[in-house]
mmCIF file as gemmi writes it, N, C-alpha and C atoms, coordinates in Angstrom:
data_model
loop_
_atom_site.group_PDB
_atom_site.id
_atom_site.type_symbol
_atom_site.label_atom_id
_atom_site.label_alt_id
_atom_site.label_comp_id
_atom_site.label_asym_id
_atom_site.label_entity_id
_atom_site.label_seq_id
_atom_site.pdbx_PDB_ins_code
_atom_site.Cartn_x
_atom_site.Cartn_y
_atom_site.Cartn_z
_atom_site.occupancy
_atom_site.B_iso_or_equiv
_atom_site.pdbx_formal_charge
_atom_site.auth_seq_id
_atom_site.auth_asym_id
_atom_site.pdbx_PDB_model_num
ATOM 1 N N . UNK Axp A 1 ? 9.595 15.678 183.056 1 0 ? 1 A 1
ATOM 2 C CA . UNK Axp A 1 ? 8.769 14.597 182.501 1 0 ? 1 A 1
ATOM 3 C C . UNK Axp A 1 ? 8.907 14.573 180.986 1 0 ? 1 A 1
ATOM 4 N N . UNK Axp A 2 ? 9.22 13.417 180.152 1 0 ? 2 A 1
ATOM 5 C CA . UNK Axp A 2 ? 9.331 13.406 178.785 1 0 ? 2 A 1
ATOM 6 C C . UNK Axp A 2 ? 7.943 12.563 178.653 1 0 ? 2 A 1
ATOM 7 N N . UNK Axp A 3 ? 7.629 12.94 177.686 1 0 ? 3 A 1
ATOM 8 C CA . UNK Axp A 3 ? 6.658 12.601 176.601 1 0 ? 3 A 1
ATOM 9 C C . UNK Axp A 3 ? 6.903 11.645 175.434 1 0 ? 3 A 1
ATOM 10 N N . UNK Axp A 4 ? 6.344 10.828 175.043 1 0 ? 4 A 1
ATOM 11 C CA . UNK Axp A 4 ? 6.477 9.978 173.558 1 0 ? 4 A 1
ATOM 12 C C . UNK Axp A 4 ? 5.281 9.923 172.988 1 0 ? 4 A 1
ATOM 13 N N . UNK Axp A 5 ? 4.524 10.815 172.53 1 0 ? 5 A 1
ATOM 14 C CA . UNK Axp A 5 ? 2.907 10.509 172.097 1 0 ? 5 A 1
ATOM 15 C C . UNK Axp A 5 ? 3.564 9.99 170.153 1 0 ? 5 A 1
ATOM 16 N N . UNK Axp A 6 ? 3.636 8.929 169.998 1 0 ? 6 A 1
ATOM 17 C CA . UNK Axp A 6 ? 4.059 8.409 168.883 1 0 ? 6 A 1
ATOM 18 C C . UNK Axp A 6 ? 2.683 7.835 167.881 1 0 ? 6 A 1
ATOM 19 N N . UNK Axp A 7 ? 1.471 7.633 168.54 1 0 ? 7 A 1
ATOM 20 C CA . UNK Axp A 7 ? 0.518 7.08 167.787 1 0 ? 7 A 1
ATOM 21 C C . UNK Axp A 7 ? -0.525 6.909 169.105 1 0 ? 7 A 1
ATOM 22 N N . UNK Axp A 8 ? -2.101 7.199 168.377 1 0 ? 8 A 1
ATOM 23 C CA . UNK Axp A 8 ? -3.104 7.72 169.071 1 0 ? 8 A 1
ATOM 24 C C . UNK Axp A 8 ? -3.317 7.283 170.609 1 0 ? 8 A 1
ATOM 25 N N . UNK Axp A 9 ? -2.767 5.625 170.546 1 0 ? 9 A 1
ATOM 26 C CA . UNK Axp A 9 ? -3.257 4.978 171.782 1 0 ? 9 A 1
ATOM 27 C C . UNK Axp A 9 ? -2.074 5.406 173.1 1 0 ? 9 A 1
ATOM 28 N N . UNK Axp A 10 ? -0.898 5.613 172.485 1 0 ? 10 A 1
ATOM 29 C CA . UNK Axp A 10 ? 0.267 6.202 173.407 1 0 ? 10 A 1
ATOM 30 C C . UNK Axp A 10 ? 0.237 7.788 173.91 1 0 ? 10 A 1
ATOM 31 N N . UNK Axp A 11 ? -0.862 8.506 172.657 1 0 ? 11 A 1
ATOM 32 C CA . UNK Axp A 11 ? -1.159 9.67 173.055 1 0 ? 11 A 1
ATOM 33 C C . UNK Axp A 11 ? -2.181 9.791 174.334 1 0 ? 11 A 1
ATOM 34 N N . UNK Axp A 12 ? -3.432 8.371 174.354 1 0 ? 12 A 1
ATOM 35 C CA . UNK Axp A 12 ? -4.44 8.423 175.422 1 0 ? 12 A 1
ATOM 36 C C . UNK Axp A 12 ? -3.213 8.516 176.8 1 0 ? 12 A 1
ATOM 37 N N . UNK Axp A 13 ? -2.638 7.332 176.56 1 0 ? 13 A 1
ATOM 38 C CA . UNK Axp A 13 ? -1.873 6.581 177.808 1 0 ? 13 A 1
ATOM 39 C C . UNK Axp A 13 ? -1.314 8.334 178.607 1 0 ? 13 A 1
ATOM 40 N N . UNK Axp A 14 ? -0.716 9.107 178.073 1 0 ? 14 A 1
ATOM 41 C CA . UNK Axp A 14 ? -0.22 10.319 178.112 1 0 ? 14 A 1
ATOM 42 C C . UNK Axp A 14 ? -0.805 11.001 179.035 1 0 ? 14 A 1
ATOM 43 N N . UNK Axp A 15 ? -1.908 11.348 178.362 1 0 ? 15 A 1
ATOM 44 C CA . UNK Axp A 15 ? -3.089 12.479 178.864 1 0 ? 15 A 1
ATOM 45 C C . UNK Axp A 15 ? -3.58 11.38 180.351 1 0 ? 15 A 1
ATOM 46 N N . UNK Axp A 16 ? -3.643 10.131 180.087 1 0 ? 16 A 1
ATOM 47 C CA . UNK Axp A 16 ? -4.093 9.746 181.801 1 0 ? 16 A 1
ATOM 48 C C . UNK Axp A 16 ? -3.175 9.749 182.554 1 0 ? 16 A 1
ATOM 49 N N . UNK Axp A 17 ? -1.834 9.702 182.016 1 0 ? 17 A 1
ATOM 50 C CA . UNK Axp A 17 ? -0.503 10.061 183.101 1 0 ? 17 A 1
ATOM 51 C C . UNK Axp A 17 ? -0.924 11.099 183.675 1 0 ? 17 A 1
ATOM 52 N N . UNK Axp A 18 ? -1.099 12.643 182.583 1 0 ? 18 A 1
ATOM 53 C CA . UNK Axp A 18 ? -1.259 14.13 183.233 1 0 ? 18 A 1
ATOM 54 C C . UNK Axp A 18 ? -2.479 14.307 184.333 1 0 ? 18 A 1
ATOM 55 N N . UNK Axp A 19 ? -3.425 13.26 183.827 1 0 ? 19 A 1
ATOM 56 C CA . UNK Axp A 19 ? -5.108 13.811 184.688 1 0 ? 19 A 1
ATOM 57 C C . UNK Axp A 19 ? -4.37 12.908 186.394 1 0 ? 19 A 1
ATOM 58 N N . UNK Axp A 20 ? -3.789 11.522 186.402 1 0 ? 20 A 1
ATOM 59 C CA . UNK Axp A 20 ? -3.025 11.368 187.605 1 0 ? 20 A 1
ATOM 60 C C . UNK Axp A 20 ? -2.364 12.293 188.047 1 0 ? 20 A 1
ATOM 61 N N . UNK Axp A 21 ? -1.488 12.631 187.469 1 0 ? 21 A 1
ATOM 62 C CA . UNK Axp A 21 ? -0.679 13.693 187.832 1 0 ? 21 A 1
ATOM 63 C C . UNK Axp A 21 ? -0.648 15.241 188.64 1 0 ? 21 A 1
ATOM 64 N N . UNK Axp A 22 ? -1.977 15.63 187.961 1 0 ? 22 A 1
ATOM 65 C CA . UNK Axp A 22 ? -3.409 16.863 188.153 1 0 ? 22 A 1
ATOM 66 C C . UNK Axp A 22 ? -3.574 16.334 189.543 1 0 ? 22 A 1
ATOM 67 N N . UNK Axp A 23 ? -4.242 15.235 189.907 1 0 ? 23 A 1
ATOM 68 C CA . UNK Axp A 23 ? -4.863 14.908 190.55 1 0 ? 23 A 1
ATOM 69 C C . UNK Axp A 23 ? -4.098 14.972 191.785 1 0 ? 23 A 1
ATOM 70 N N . UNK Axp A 24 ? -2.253 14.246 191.624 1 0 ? 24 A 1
ATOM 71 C CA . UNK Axp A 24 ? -1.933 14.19 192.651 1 0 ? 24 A 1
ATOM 72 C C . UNK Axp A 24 ? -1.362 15.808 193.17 1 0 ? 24 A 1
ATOM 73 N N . UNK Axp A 25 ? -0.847 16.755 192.226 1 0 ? 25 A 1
ATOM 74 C CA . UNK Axp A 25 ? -0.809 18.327 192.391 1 0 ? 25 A 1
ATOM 75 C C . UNK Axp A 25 ? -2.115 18.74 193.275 1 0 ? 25 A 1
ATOM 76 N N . UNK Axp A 26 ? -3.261 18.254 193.136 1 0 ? 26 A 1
ATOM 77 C CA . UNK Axp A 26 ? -4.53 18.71 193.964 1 0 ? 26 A 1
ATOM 78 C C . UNK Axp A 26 ? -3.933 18.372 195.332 1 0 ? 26 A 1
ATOM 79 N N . UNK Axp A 27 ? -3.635 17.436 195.902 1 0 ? 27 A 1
ATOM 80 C CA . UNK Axp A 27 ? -3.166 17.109 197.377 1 0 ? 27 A 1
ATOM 81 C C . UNK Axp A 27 ? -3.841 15.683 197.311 1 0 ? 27 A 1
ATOM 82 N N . UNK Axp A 28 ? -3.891 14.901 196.497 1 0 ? 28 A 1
ATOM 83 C CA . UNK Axp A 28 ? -4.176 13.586 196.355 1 0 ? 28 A 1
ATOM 84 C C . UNK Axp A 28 ? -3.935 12.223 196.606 1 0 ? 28 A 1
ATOM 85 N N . UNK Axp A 29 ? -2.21 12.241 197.342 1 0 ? 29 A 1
ATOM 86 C CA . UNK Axp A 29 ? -1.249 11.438 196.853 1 0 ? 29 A 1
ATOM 87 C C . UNK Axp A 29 ? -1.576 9.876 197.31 1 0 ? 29 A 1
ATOM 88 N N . UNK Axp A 30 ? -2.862 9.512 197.708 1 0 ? 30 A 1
ATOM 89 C CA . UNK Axp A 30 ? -3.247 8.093 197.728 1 0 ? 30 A 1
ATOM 90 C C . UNK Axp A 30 ? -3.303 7.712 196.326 1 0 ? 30 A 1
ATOM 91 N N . UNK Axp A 31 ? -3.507 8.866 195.329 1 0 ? 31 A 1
ATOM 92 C CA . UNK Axp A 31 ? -4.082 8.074 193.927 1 0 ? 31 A 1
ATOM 93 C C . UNK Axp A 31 ? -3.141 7.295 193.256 1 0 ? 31 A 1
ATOM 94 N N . UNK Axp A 32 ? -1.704 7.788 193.801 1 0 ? 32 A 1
ATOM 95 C CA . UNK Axp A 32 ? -0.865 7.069 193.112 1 0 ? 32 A 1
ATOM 96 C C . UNK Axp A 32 ? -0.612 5.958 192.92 1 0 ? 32 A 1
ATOM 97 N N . UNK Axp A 33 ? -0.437 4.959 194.265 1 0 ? 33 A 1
ATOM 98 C CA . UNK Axp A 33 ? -0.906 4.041 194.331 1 0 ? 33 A 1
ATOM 99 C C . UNK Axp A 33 ? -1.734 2.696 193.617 1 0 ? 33 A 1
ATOM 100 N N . UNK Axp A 34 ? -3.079 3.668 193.745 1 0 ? 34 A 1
ATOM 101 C CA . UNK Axp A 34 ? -4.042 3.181 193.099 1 0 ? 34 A 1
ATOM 102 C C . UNK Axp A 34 ? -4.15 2.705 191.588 1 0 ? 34 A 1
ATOM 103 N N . UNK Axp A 35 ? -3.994 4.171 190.959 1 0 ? 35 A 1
ATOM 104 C CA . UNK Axp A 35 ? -4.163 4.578 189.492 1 0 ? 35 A 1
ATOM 105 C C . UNK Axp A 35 ? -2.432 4.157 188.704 1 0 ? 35 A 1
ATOM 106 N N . UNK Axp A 36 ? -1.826 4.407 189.434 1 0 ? 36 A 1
ATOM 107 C CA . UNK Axp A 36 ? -0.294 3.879 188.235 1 0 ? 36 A 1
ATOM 108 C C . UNK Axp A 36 ? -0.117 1.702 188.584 1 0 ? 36 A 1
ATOM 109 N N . UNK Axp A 37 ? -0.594 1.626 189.803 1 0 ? 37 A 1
ATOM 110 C CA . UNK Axp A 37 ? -0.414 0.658 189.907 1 0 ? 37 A 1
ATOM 111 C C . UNK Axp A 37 ? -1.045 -0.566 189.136 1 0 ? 37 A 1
């Protein structure tokens, strides 16, 4: 996974990729769906 945190609002966008991401590592994988879509 690459990263571009270039300025504050691309840094949020980031960190809610990882908490999806978290989420789908938990055994989640409906969220994907949901949350990227």
């Amino acid at each position: 996974m690459v990263t571009r945190a270039t300025d504050a609002g691309t840094n949020q966008s980031v960190e809610r990729a990882v908490s999806v991401l978290r989420a789908l590592d938990s055994g989640r994988p409906e969220l994907r769906v949901s949350d990227v879509a």
